[in-house]
C-alpha positions as CSV (number, residue, x, y, z in Angstrom):
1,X,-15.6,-12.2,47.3
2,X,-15.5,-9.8,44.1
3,X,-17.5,-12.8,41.7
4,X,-20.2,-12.8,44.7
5,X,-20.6,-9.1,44.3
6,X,-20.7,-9.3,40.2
7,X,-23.4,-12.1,40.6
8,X,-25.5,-10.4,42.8
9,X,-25.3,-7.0,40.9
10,X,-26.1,-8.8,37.6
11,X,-29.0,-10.8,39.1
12,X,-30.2,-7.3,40.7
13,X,-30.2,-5.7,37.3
14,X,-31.5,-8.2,35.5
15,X,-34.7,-8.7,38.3
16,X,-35.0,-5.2,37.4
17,X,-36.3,-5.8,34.0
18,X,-39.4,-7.7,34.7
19,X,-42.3,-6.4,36.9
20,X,-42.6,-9.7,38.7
21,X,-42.6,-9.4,42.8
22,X,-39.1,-9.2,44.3
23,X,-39.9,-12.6,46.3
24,X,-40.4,-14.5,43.3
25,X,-37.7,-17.1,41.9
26,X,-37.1,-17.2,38.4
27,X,-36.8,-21.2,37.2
28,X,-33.4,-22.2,35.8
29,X,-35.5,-21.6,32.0
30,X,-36.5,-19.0,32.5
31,X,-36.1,-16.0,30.4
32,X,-34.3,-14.1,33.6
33,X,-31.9,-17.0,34.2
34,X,-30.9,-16.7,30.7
35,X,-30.3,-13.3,30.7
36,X,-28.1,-13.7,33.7
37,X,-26.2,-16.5,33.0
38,X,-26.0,-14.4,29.9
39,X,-24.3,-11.4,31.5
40,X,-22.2,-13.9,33.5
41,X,-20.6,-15.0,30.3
42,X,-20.3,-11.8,29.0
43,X,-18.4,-10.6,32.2
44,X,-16.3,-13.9,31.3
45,X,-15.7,-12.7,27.9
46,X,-16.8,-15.9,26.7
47,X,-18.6,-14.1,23.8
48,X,-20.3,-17.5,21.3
49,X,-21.8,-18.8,25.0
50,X,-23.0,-15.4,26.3
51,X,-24.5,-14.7,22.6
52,X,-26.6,-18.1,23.1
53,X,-27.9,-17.0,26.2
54,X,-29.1,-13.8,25.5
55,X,-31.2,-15.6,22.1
56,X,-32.4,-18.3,24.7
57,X,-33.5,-15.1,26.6
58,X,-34.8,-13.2,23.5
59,X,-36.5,-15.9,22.9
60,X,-38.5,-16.4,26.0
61,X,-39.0,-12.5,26.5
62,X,-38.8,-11.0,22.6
63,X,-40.4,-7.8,23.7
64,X,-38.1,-6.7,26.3
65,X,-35.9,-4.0,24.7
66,X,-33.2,-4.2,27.5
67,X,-32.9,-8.2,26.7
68,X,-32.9,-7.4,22.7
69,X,-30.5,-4.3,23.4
70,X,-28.2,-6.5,25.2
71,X,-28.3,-9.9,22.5
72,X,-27.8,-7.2,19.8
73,X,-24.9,-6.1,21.2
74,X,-23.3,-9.6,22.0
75,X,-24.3,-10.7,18.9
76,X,-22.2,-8.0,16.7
77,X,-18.7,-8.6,19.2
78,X,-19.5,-12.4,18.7
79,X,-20.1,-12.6,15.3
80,X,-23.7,-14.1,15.9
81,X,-25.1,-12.8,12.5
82,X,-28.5,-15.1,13.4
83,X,-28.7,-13.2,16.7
84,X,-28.0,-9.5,15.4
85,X,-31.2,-9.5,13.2
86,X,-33.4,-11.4,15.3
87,X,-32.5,-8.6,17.9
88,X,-32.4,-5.5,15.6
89,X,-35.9,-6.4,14.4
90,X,-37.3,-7.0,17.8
91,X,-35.7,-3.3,18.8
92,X,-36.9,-1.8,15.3
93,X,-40.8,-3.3,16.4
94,X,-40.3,-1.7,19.8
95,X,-39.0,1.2,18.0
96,X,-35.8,1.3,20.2
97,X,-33.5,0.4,17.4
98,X,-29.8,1.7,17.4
99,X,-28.5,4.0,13.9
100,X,-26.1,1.2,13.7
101,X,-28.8,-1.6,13.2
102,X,-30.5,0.2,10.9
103,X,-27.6,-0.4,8.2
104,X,-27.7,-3.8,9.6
105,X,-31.2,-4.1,8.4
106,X,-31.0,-2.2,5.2
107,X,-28.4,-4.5,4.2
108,X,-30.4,-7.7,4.8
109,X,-33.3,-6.0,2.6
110,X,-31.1,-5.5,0.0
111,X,-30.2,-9.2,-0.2
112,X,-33.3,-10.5,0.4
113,X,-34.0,-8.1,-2.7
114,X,-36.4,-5.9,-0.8
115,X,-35.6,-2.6,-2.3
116,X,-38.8,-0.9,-0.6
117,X,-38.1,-2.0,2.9
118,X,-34.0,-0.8,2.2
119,X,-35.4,2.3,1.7
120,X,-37.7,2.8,4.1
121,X,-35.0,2.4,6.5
122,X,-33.0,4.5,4.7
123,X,-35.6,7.4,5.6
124,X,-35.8,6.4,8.8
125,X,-32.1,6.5,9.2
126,X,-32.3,10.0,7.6
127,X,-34.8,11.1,9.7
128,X,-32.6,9.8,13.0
129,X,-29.9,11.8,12.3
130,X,-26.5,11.6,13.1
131,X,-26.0,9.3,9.9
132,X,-26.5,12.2,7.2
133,X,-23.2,11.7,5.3
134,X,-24.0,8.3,4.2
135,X,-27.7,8.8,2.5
136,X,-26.4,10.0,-0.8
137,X,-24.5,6.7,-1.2
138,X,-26.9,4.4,0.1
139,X,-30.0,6.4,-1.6
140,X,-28.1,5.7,-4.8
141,X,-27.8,2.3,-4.0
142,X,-31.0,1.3,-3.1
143,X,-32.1,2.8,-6.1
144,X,-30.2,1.0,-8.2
145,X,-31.6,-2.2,-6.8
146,X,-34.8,-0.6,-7.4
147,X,-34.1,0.0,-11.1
148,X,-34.9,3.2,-10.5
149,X,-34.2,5.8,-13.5
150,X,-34.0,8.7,-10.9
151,X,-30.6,7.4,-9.7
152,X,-29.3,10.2,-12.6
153,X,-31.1,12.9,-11.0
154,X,-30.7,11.8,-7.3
155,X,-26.8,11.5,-7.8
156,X,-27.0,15.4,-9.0
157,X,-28.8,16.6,-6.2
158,X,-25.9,15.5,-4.1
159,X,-23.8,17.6,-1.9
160,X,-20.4,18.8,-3.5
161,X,-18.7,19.0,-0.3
162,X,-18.4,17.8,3.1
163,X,-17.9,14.3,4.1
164,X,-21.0,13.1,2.1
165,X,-19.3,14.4,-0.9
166,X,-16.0,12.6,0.0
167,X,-18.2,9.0,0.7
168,X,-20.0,9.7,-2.2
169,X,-17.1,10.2,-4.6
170,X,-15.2,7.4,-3.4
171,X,-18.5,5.1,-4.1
172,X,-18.8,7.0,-7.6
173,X,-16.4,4.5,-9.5
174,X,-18.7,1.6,-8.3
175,X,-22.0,3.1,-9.0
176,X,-20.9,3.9,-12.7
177,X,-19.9,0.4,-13.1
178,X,-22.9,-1.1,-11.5
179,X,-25.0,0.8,-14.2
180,X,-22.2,-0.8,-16.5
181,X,-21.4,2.9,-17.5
182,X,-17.7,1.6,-18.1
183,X,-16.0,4.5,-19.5
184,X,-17.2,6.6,-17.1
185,X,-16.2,4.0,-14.0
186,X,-12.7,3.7,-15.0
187,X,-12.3,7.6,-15.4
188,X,-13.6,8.3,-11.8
189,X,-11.7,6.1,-10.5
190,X,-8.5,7.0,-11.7
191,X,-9.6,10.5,-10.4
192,X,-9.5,9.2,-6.7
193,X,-6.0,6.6,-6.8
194,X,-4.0,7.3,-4.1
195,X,-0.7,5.8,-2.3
196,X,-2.2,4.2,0.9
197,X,-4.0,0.8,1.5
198,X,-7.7,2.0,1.0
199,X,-6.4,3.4,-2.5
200,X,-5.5,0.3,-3.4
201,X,-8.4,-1.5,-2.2
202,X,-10.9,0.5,-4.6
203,X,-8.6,0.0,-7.0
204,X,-8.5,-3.6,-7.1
205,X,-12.2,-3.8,-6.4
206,X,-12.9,-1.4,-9.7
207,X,-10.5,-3.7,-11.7
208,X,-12.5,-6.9,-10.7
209,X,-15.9,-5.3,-11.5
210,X,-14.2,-4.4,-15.3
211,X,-12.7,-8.0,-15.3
212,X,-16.1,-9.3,-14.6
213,X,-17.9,-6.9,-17.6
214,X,-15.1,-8.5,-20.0
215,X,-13.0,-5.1,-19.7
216,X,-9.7,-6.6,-19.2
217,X,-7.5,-4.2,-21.0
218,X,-9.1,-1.0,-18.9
219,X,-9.0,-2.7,-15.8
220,X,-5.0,-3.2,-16.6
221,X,-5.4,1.1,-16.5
222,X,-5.6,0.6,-13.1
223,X,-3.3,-2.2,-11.9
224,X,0.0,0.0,-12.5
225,X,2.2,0.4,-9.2
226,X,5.3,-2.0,-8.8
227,X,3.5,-3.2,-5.3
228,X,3.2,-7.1,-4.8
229,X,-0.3,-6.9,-4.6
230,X,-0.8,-5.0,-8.1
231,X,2.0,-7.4,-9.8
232,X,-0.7,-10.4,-8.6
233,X,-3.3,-8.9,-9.8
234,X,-2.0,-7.9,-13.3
235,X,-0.9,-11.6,-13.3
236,X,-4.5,-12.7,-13.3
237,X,-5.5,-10.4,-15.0
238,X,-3.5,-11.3,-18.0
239,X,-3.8,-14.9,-17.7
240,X,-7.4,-14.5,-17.9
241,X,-8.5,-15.7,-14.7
242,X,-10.5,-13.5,-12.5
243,X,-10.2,-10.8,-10.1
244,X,-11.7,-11.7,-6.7
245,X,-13.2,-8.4,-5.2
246,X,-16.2,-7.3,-7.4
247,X,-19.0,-4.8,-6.4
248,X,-21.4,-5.8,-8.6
249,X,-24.4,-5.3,-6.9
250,X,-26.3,-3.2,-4.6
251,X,-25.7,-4.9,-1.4
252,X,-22.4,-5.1,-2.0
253,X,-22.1,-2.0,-2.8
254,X,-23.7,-1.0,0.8
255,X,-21.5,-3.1,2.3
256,X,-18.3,-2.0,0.9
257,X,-19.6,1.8,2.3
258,X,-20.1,0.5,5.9
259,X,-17.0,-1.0,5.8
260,X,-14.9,2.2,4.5
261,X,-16.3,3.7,7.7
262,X,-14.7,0.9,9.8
263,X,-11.6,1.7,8.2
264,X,-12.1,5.4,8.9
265,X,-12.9,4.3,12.6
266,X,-9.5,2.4,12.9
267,X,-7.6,4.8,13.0
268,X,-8.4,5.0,16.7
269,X,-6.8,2.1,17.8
270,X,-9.3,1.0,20.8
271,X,-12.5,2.1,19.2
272,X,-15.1,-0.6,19.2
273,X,-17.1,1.4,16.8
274,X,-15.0,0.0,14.2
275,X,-15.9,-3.4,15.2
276,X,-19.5,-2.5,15.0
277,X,-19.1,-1.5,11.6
278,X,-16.7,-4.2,10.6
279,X,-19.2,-6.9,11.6
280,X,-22.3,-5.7,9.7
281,X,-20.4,-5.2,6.6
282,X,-19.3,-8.8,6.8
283,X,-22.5,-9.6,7.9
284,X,-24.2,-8.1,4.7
285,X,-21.4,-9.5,2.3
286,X,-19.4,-12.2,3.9
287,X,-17.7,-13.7,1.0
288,X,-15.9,-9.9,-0.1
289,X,-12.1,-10.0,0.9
290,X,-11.6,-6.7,1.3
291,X,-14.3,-6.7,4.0
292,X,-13.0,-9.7,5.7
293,X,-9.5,-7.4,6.2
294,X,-11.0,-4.4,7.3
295,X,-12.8,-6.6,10.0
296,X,-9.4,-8.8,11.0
297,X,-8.0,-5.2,11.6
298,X,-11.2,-4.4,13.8
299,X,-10.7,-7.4,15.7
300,X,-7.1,-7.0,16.4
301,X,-7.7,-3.3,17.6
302,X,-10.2,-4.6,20.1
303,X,-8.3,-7.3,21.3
304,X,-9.3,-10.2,19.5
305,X,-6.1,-11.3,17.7
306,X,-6.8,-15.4,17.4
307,X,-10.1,-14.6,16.0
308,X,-8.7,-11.5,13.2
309,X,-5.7,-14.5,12.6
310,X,-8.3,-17.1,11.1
311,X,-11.0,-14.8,9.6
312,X,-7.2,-13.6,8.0
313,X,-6.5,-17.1,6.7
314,X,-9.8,-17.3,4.3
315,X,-8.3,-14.1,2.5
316,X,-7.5,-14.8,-1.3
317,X,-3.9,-15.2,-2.0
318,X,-3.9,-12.2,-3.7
319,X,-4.0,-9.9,-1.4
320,X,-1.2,-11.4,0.6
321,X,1.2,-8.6,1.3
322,X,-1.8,-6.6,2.9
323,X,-3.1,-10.1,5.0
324,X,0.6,-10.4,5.8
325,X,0.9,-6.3,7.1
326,X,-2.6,-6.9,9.4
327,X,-1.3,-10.1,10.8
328,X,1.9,-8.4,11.4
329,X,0.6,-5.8,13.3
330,X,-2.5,-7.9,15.5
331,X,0.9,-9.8,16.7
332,X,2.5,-7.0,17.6
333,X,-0.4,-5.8,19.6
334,X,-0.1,-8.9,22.2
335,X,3.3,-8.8,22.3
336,X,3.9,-11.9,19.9
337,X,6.7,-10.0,18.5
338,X,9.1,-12.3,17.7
339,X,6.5,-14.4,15.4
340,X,5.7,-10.7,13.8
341,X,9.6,-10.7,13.0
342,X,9.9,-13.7,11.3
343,X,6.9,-12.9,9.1
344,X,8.5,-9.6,8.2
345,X,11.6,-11.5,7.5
346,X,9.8,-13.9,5.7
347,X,8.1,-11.0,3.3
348,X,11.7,-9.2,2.3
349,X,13.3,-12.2,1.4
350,X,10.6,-13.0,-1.1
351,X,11.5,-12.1,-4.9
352,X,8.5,-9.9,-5.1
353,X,9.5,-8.1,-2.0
354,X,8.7,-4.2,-2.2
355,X,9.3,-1.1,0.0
356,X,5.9,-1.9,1.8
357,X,7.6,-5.1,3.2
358,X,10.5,-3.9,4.7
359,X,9.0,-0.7,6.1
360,X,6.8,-3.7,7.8
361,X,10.2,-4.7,8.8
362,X,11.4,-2.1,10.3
363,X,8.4,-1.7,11.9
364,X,9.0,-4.4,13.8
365,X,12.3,-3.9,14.6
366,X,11.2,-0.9,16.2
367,X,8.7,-2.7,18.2
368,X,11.9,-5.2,19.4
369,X,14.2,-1.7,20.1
370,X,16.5,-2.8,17.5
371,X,17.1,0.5,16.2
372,X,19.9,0.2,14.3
373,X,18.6,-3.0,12.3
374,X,15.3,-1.0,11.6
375,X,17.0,1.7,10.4
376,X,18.7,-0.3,7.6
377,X,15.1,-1.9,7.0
378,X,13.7,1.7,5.9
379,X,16.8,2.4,4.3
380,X,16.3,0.0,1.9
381,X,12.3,0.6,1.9
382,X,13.4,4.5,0.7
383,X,15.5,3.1,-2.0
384,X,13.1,0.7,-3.7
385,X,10.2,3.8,-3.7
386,X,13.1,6.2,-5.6
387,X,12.5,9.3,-5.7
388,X,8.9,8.8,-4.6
389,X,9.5,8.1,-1.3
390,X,7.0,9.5,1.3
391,X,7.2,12.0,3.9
392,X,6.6,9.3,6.7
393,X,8.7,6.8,5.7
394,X,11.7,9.3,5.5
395,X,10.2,9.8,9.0
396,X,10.4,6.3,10.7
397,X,13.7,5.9,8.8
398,X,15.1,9.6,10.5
399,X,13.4,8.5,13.9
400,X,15.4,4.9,14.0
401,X,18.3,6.5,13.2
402,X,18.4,9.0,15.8
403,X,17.2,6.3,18.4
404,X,20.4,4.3,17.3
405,X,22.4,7.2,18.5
406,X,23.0,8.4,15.2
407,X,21.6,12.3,15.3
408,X,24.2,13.6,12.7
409,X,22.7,11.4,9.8
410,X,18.8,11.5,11.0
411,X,18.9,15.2,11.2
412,X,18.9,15.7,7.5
413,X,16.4,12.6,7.2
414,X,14.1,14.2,9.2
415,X,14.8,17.7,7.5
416,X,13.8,15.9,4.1
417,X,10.6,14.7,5.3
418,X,9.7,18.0,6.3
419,X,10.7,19.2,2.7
420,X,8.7,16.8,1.2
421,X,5.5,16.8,3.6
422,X,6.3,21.2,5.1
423,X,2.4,21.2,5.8
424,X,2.3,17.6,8.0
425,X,2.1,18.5,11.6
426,X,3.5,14.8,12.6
427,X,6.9,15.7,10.6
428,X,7.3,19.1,12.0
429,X,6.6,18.2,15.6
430,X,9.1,15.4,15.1
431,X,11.9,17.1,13.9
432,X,11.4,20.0,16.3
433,X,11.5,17.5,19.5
434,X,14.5,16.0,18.6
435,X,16.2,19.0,18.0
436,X,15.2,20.0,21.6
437,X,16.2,16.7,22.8
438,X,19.4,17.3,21.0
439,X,20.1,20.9,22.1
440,X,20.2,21.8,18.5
441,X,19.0,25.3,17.5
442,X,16.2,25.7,20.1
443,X,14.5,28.8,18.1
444,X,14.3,26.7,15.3
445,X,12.6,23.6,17.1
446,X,10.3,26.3,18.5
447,X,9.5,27.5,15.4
448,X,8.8,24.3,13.8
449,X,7.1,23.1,16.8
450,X,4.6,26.1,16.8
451,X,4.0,25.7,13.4
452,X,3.0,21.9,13.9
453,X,0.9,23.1,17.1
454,X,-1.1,25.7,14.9
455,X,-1.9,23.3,12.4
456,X,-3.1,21.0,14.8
457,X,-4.2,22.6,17.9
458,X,-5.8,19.6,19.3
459,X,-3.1,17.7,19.6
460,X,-1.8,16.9,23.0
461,X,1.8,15.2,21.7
462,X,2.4,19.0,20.2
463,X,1.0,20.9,22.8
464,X,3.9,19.0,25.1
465,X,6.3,19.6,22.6
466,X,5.7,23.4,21.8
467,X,5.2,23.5,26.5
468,X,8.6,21.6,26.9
469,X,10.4,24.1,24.0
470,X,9.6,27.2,25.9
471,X,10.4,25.5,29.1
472,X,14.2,24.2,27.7
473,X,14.3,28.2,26.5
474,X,14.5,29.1,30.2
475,X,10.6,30.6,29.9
476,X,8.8,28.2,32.5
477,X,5.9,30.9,32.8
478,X,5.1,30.2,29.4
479,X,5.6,26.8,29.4
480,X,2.8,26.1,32.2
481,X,-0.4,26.7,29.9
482,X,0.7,24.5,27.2
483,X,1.8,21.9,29.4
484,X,-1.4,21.9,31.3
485,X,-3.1,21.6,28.4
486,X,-1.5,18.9,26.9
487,X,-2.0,17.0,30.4
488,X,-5.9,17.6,30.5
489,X,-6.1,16.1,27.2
490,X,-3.7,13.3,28.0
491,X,-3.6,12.1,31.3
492,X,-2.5,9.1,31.1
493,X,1.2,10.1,29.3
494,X,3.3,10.0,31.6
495,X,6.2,12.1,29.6
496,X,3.7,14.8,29.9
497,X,2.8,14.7,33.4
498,X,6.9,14.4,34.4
499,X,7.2,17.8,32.3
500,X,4.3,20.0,33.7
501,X,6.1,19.0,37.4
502,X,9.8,20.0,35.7
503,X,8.3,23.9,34.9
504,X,6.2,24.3,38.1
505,X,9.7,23.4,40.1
506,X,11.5,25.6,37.7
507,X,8.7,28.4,38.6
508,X,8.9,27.9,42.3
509,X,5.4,25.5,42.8
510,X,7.2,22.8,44.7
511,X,4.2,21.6,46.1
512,X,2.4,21.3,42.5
513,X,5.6,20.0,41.0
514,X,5.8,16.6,43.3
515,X,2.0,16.7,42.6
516,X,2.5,16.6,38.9
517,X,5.3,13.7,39.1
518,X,3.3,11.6,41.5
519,X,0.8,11.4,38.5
520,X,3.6,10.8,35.9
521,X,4.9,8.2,38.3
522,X,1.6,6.4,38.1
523,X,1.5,5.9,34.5
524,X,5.0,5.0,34.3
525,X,6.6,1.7,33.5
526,X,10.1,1.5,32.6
527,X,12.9,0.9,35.4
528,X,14.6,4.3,34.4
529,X,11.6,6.6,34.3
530,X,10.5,5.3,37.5
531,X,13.6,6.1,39.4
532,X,13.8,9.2,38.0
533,X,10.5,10.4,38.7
534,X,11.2,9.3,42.2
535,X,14.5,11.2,42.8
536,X,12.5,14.1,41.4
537,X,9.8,13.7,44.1
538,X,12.4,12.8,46.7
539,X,14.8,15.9,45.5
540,X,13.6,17.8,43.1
541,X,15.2,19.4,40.0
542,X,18.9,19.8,40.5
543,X,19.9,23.8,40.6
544,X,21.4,24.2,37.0
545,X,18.0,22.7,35.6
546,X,16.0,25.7,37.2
């Protein structure tokens, strides 16, 4: 009965958008059937099909903005660039056209070569709002496809803090080098290298413009870490061959931006923001590698792991650790762990193996609650990075350890990562909560759980932790607040929920406390939490837990 329901509900909706008399029955081409056999498709997740529908429907009704809305929408989660502009500019003429399609649109002028009409969405997208940090950049940029001598005094005028400044200055190495201002290129970017993967990505990306302007000797400068992935690059480097990855022009340049602010958006695993900005970037420079990675990770956070696997396998060789670290985890995130494991194994037994690989390991070793095997994976991970091994990698390796029963010799690890990192709320939190877990020095865990908690106020996980220490310190009273907290910003943890009902029992609110577990209970999924939640509800706490 529930497909019945959906049908009719879609075909309601859908009759909704033309002014036509209710009696009247749209014919099997018309613009209405395709939009409902459109949302039909779409309800099916069957996203090429459902994208061919709504431009059939587009098509026969280009001035409805609901229809356009709709087909832009499919069209960036199917990949339909085609589909994207035709909708985008049927939006922008009913001037109903998303902030999102607007980058969309400025990239296509670019590569058409259509520096006015890049700009004039630019000031559109200005005069939106919402958008603000990225004019700097893409003013620059669409000046320099303008040949435009202002680009000097433009790039003054720009803000020197805030996250404008931070896009901009990240984009600053490529703008130099598009204006073949080499010197100047290679100096700003060395201002901005850093550890992690995005580091490494500009990086590579400013040593392929150099390689590409015949500077191979500066863009060696930058190719300096003992990672896989550097060692390949120096290789073709010095052989003479070149670097895949340039920015060397305008719309790739834009592109590259929209696709740093995917990668920002992935750090929320579920956000299909990051898609949205994944897919325009590739749609406005489809051939740049680094692009094609940051949408495979979009993909495989949004649940579309075959299709982040084979954009994955038209990735240069070069950059195989990092193809090999995204297909790792979109495996992991359907449960295909045991393939995951034997590319991880795969990657450490490889000569060129480096402490990225068998953190990757570990990883997922974790994943497979092998504790004890992960453990020696970061073990070895921390050896190969020396004395330069990070804060959270000392982290994972402390963590495994203590989950393989082992709390002797992952105390210290997890004291050392909080010596290296004393500022990191994630490594203070942790170390606290297994010390309360442990029963080991419960002013201390406070202490270092309060400090995590007022560097990071917003964080539920800490809110729990700092609620749960004052509730283990016999102080239930003060334990509530926090713990209500933590469960208003996070109620579908079920950890949390089981601790809020353990300090209302312990405070005398037996009613609120089997309240509180019947929640936990919901979200829970393990054997052993279940039947302990239940005994709680059935029982309550036993008298020495009071």
């Amino acid at each position: 009965m529930a497909p019945i329901i959906r049908t009719c509900s879609v075909a309601a909706f859908a009759l909704a958008l033309w002014s036509a008399p209710a009696a009247a029955k749209p014919d099997a081409s018309s613009p209405l059937a395709d939009y409902v056999a459109a949302r039909m498709l779409e309800g099916q997740e069957k996203g090429a099909a459902a994208a061919q529908a709504y431009a059939l429907a587009l098509s026969g009704a280009p001035d409805n903005d609901r229809i356009a809305m709709r087909a832009y929408r499919e069209a960036i989660e199917a990949g339909d660039r085609s589909l994207a502009l035709r909708a985008a500019h049927a939006l922008d003429a009913q001037q109903k056209l998303p902030q999102d399609a607007r980058l969309l649109l400025i990239g296509e002028s670019l590569s058409k070569g259509d520096w006015r009409g890049a700009r004039l969405m630019v000031d559109k997208l200005e005069e939106s709002g919402g958008f603000d940090f990225l004019i700097p950049a893409l003013r620059i940029w669409t000046d320099l496809a303008a040949r435009d001598a202002s680009t000097l005094t433009s790039a003054a005028r720009q803000p020197r803090d805030g996250l404008g400044s931070t896009y901009l200055r990240e984009q600053q190495p490529l703008i130099l080098l598009a204006r073949k201002q080499v010197d100047d290129g290679l100096t700003a970017a060395k201002a901005l290298t850093r550890p992690d993967g995005r580091g490494l990505i500009l990086r590579l990306a400013v040593a392929a413009r150099l390689v590409a302007l015949k500077e191979r000797a500066k863009a060696l400068e930058l190719l300096v870490d003992d990672s896989s992935t550097m060692q390949a690059a120096r290789a073709l480097v010095e052989s003479g061959k070149p670097l895949p990855g340039a920015i060397d022009s305008p719309t790739a340049g834009t592109a590259f931006l929209i696709a740093r602010i995917a990668s920002d958006l992935l750090r929320d695993t579920g956000s299909s923001a990051s898609l949205t900005f994944a897919r325009i970037a590739s749609f406005t420079a489809p051939d740049n590698d680094a692009i094609r990675m940051t949408l495979a990770q979009a993909l495989a956070n949004n649940g579309r792991t075959v299709e982040a696997l084979t954009v994955l396998d038209g990735v240069a060789p070069l950059y195989g650790a990092l193809v090999r670290d995204i297909r790792i985890g979109a495996l992991g995130r359907v449960d295909r762990n045991l393939e995951a494991l034997t590319l991880a194994q795969e990657a450490v037994n490889r000569p060129d193996a480096d402490l990225y690989d068998h953190a990757r390991l570990g990883g997922v070793l974790t994943k497979l609650q092998k504790p004890r095997e992960a453990a020696a994976a970061y073990r070895e991970a921390i050896r190969l990075a020396g004395s330069n091994a990070p804060w959270n990698l000392l982290l994972l390796y402390g963590g495994a350890l203590d989950q393989a029963g082992q709390w002797a010799e992952a105390k210290p690890v997890l004291q050392s990562a909080v010596a290296a990192a004393p500022e990191e709320p994630d490594a203070l939190n942790h170390l606290g909560y297994a010390m309360l877990e442990h029963g080991d020095d419960l002013a201390e865990a406070t202490r270092l759980i309060a400090k995590a908690s007022a560097l990071r106020p917003d964080s539920a996980a800490i809110t729990d932790s700092l609620g749960w220490a004052f509730y283990l310190r016999g102080q239930p009273d003060d334990s509530i607040p926090l713990l209500e907290r933590a469960v208003a910003a996070d109620p579908t943890e079920a950890a949390v929920g089981e601790h809020l009902g353990d300090a209302y029992w312990a405070a005398g609110r037996r009613v609120d406390a089997r309240y509180a577990w019947r929640a936990a209970l919901v979200q829970s999924e393990g054997a052993d939490d279940i039947k302990r939640i239940e005994d709680k509800i059935a029982n309550g706490l036993p008298a020495r837990t009071k």
